[in-house]
C-alpha positions in Angstrom: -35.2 -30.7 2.6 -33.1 -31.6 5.6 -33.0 -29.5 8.6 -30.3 -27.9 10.6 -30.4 -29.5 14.5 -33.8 -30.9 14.3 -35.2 -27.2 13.7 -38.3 -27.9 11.1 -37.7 -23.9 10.5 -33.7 -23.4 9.7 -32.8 -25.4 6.3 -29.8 -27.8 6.6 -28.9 -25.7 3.8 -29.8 -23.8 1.1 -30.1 -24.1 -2.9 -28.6 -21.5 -5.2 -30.6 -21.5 -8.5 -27.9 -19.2 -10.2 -29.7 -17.0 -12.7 -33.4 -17.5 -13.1 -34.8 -18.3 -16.6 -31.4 -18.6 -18.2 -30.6 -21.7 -17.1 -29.9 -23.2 -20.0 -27.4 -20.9 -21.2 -25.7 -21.1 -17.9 -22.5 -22.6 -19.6 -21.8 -19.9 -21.6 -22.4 -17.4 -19.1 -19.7 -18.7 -17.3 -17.2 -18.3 -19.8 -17.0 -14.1 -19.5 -17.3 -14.7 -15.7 -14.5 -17.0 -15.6 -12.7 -14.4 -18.0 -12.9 -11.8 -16.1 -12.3 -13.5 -12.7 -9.1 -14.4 -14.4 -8.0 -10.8 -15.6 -9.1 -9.5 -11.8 -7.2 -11.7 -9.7 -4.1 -11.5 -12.3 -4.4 -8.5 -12.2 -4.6 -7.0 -9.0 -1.9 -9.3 -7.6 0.1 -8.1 -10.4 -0.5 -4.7 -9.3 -0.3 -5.5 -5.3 3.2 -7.1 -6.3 4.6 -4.0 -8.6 3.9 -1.9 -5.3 5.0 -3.8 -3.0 8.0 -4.3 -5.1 8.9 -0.8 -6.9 10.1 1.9 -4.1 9.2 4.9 -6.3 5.9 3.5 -5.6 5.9 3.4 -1.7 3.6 6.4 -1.6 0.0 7.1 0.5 -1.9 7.1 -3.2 -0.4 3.5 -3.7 -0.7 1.8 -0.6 -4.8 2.6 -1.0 -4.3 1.1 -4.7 -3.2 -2.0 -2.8 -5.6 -2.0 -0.5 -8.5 -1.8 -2.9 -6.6 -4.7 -4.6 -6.9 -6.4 -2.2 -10.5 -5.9 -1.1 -11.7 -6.5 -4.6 -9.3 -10.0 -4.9 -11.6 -11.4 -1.6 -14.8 -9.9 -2.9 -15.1 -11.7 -5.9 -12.9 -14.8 -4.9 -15.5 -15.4 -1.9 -18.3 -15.4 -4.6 -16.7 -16.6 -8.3 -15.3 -19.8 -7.5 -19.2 -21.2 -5.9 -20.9 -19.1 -9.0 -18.8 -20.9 -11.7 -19.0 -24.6 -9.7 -23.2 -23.7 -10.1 -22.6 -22.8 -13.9 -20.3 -25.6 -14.7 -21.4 -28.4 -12.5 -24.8 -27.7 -11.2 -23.5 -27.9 -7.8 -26.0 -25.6 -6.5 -26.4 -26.7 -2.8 -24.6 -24.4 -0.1 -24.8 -25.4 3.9 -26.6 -22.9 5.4 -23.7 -21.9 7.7 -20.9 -21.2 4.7 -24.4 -19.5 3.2 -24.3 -16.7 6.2 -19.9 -16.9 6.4 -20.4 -15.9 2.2 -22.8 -13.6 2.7 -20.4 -12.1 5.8 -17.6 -11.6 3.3 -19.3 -10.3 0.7 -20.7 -7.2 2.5 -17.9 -6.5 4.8 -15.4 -6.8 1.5 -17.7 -4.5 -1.0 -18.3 -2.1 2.3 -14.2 -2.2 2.4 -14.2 -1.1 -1.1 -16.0 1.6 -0.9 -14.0 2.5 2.2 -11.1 2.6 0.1 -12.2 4.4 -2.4 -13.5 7.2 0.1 -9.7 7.4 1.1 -8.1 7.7 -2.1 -10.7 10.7 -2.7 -9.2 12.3 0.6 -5.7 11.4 -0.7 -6.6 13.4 -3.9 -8.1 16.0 -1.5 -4.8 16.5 0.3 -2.7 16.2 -2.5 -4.1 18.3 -4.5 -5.1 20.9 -1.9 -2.2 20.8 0.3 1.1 19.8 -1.9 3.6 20.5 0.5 1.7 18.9 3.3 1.0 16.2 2.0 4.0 13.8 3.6 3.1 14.5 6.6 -0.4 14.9 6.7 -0.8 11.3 5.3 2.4 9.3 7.3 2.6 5.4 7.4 1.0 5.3 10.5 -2.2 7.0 9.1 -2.5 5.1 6.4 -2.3 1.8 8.4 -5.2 3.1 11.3 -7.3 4.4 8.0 -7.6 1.0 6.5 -7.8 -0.8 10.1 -10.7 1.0 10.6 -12.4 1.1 7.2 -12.2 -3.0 7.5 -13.6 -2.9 11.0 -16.4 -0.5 10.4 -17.4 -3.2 7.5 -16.9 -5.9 10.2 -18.9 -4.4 12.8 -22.3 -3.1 10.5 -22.0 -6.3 8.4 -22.2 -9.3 11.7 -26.0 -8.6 12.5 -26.7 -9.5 9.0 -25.7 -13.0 9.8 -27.8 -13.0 13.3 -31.2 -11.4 11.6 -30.6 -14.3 9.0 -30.3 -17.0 11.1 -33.1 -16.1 13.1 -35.9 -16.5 10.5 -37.8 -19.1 9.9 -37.6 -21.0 6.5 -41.2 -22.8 6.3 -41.3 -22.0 2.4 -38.3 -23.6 1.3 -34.7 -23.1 0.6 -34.3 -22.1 -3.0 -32.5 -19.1 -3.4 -32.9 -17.8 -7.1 -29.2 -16.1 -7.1 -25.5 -17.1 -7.8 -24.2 -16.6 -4.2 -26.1 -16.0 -1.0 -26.6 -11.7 -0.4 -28.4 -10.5 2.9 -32.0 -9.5 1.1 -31.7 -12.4 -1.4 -31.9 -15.0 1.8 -34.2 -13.1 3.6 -36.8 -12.8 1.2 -37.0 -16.4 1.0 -38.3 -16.4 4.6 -41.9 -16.9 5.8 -41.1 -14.8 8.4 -41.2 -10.5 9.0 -38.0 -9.2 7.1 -38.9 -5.8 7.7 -36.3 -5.4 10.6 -33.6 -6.5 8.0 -34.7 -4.5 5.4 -34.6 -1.3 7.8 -31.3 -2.5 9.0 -29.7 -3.1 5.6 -31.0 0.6 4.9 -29.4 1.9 7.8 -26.3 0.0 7.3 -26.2 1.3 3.1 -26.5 4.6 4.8 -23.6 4.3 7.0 -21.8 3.4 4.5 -22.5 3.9 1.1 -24.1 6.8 1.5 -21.3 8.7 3.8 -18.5 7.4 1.5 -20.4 8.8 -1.5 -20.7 12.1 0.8 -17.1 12.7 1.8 -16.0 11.9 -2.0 -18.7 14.6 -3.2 -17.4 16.9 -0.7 -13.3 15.8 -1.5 -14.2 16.2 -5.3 -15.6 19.8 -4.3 -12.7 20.9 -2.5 -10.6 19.6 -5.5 -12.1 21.7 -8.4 -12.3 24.6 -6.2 -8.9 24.2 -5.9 -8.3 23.1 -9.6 -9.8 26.3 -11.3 -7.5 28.5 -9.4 -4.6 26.6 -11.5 -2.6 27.2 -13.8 -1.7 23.4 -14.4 -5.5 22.4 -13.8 -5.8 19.7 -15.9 -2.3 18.5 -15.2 -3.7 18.5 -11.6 -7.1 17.0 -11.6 -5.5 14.0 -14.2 -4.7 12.3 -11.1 -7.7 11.6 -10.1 -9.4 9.8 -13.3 -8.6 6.9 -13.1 -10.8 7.0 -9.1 -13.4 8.9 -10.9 -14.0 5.7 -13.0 -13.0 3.4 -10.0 -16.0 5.2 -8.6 -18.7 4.9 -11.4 -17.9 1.3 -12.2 -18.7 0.2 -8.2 -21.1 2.6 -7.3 -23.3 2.1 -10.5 -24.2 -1.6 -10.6 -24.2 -1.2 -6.5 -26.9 1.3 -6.5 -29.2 -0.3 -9.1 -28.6 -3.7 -6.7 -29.7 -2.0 -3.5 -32.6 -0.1 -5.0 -34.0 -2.9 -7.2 -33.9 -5.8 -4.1 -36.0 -2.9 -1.9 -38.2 -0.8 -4.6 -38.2 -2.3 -8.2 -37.9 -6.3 -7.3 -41.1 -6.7 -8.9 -40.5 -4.5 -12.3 -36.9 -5.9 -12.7 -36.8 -9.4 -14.0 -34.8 -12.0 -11.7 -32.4 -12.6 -13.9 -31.3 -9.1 -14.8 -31.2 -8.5 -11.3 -29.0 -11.2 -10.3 -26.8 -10.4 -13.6 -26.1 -7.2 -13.0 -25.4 -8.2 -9.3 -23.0 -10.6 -10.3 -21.4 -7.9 -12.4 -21.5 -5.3 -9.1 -19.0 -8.1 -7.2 -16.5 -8.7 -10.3 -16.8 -5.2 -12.7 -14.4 -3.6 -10.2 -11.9 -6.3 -9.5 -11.8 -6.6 -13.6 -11.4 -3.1 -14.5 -9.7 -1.1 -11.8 -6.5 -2.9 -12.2 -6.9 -1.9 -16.3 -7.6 1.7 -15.3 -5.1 2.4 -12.9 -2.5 0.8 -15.3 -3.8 3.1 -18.2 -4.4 6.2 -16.4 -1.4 6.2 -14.1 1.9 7.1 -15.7 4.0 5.4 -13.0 2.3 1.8 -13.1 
């Protein structure tokens, strides 16, 4: 193992095992991934295009549509290309600074996400809630400063990962047994103390995760309160089913990610782990352009 400057503790770079104990099947797991990377990027290009194209869709709901398009297209194209080169080629070795610059986009593009989909819940809110405001509650300008700052908060929470990272020592070794290089996946390789990034990958799930999840419980809330008092209820509330199931197909394989790498790593085997976090980066990207298509009348 070669070392980066000199430094006997910081690896050169790192090794990506892809998915432990199924390495001999790892040609024909790449065949769905490479499906359904396919079908994502198609997809959501095809759907950023047919909105940035169709003037009857130059509306608040759709320029967050695009948006989460375009935050799932860089989640799983800074992660599928590497996973499928590992599958295909064996080509497992990463240098540890495109390690940290992956890891980087990873979680400030699936924090993005999840951003997103926190605002399309408020556009439901507002639509639903306040019809005839809704123009000028939610103008261009609003919409541009929301998803500024939804890709900045992602920015700002997700650059220490890349510091506490680089600062721990790597006496053990440099095998990584995962497809692409996530913040607890490196650091539990370390010989050092991870406990300060496993508090601070807490705190950042927290500040994001959790508060998204809180503002669309409280959106959804405000919505069927709203809903009930209908008389074109389900008329209304069909609007929003296709981001009910945006929201289940993220949140789902995310939670079971986060809560397995802190609490279950040990009851969990490694390879269901890293599948289903390979599904948590390319689910979304697959389906939500599929959704949206069959669940939205206009598209």
């Amino acid at each position: 193992m070669s070392f980066l400057n000199g430094n006997s503790l910081t690896p050169a770079s790192f090794i990506l095992n892809g998915i432990p104990g199924l390495e001999d099947v790892h040609l024909w797991i790449s065949f769905p991934l490479c499906t359904m990377y396919s079908i994502a990027i198609t997809g959501n290009f095809g759907l950023m295009y047919l909105i940035y194209s169709d003037e009857a869709l130059h509306r608040p709901m759709y320029a967050f549509l695009a948006l989460l398009s375009f935050a799932d297209v860089l989640i799983c194209t800074s992660t599928l290309p590497n996973i499928l080169f590992i599958l295909w080629f064996n080509l497992k070795e990463i240098d540890f600074k495109a390690c940290l610059t992956q890891m980087f986009f990873v979680h400030t593009f699936t924090g993005m996400e999840s951003g997103v989909l926190m605002l399309m819940a408020l556009d439901c809110y507002v639509a639903i809630c306040f019809p005839l405001r809704y123009a000028t509650i939610l103008t261009n300008s609003v919409i541009a400063k929301a998803g500024f700052l939804t890709f900045l908060r992602g920015v700002m929470l997700v650059i220490p990962f890349s510091f506490l990272t680089k600062q721990l020592p790597y006496c053990r070794g440099n095998d990584i047994p995962h497809t692409y290089c996530d913040h607890m996946s490196v650091a539990k390789i370390s010989c050092g103390n991870v406990r300060v990034n496993a508090i601070y990958g807490l705190m950042v799930a927290l500040l994001i995760g959790d508060f998204d999840i809180l503002c669309i419980t409280i959106s959804y809330t405000m919505i069927l309160q709203t809903v009930v008092s209908l008389s074109s209820a389900d008329k209304a509330f069909s609007t929003c089913t296709a981001h009910i199931s945006a929201i289940i197909i993220t949140y789902v394989p995310a939670f079971f990610t986060f809560f397995t790498h802190r609490f279950g790593g040990h009851k969990i085997p490694p390879s269901l782990h890293v599948i289903v976090a390979n599904l948590y980066l390319l689910l979304p990207p697959t389906v939500n352009p599929i959704v949206y298509g069959v669940k939205t009348k206009q598209i």
